[in-house]
C-alpha positions in Angstrom: 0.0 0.0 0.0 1.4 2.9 -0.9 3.0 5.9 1.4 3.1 3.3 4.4 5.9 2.5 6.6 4.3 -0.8 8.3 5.4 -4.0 7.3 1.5 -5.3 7.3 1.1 -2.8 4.0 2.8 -5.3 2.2 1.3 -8.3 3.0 -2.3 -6.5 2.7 -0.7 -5.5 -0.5 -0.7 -9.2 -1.4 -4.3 -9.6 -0.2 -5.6 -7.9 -2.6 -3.9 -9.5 -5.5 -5.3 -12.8 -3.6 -9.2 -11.5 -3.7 -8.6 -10.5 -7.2 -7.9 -14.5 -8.0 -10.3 -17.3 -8.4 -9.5 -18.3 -4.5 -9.9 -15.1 -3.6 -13.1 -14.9 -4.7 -14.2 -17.9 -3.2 -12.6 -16.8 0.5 -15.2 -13.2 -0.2 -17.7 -15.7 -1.2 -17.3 -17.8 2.3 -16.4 -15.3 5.1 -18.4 -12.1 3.7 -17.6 -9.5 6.2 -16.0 -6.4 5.9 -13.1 -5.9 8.5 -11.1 -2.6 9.5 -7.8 -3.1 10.6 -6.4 -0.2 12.7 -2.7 -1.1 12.9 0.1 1.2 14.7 3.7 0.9 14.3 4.9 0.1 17.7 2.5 0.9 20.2 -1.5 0.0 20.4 -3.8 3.0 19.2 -0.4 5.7 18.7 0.1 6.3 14.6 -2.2 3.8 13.6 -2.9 3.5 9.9 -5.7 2.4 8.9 -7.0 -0.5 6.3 -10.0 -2.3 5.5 -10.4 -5.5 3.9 -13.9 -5.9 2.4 -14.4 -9.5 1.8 -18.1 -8.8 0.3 -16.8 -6.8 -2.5 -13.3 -9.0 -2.4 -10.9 -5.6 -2.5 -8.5 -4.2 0.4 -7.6 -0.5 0.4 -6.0 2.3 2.6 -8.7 4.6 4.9 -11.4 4.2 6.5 -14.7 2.3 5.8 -17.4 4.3 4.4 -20.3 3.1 6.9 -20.2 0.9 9.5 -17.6 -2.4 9.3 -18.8 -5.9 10.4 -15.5 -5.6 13.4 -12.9 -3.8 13.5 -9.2 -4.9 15.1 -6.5 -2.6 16.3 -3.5 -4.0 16.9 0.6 -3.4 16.5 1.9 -4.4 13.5 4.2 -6.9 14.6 1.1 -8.4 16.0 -0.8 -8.2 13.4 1.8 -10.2 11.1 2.0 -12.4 14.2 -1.1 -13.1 13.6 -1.6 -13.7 10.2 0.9 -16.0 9.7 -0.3 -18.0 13.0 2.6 -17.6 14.9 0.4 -16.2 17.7 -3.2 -16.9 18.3 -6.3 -14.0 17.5 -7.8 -15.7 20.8 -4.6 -15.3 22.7 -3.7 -12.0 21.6 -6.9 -10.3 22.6 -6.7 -11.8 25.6 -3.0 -10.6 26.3 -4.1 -6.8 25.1 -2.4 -7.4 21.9 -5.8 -7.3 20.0 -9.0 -4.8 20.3 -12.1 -6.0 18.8 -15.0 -3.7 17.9 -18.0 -4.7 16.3 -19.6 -8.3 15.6 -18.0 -11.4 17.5 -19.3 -13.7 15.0 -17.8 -11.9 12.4 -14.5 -11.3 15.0 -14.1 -15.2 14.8 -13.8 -15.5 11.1 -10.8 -13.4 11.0 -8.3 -16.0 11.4 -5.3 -16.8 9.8 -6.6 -18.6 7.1 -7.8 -15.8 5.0 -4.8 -14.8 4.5 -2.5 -15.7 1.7 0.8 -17.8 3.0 3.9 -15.4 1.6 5.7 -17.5 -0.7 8.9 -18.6 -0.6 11.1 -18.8 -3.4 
C-alpha cells in the first residue's frame, strides 16, 4: 500500500492480489464481512494506519470504511503479522491486550489466519 511505513502494508498488499484471483473470490464468497484493521507501528492505538479489507466486495484498500464495518481490530503491526501468519493466536492476543475487537464477534471469529495468503517462498 502505498506511502506506508508498516510492514502489514505489504502483506495486505498481497491480499488484494489474492481476492482478485479465483481463491480469492471464493474466500469473499465464504467469510463475507468487511473488517477494518487499525494497525500502529509500535505501540496499540499511537500512529495507527488504517485499512480495510472488504471481503463482500473482495478488495483491500487504505482509509477508513465508508459506513459501519462488520469488526474492527486494532493492533501493532508486529502483531498483526503475528497473527496472520499463525505464529500467535487471535484468541490469545486479545486476551494478552495485543488485539482490540470492535464490532460483531461472530464476524471477529472468522478473522483467522486462514484468510490470509501464505507469503511465498522462493
Amino acid at each position: 500500500m502505498e506511502g506506508s511505513n508498516l510492514k502489514s502494508a505489504a502483506l495486505l498488499e498481497q491480499m488484494g492480489v489474492h481476492l482478485a484471483s479465483g481463491a480469492g473470490k471464493e474466500l469473499a464468497e465464504k467469510v463475507g464481512f468487511v473488517y477494518q484493521l487499525n494497525i500502529s507501528p509500535k505501540k496499540l492505538g499511537v500512529d495507527e494506519e488504517v485499512f480495510v479489507v472488504d471481503l463482500k466486495k473482495g478488495v483491500v484498500s487504505k482509509g477508513t470504511y465508508e459506513g459501519k464495518p462488520d469488526a474492527t481490530f486494532s493492533f501493532t503491526d508486529d502483531d498483526f503479522l503475528a497473527i496472520t501468519s499463525g505464529k500467535l493466536n487471535p484468541q490469545m492476543a486479545f486476551i494478552m491486550g495485543k488485539l482490540k475487537i470492535k464490532g460483531s464477534i461472530s464476524a471477529a471469529q472468522k478473522f483467522t489466519p486462514d484468510i490470509f495468503p501464505k507469503p511465498s517462498k522462493l
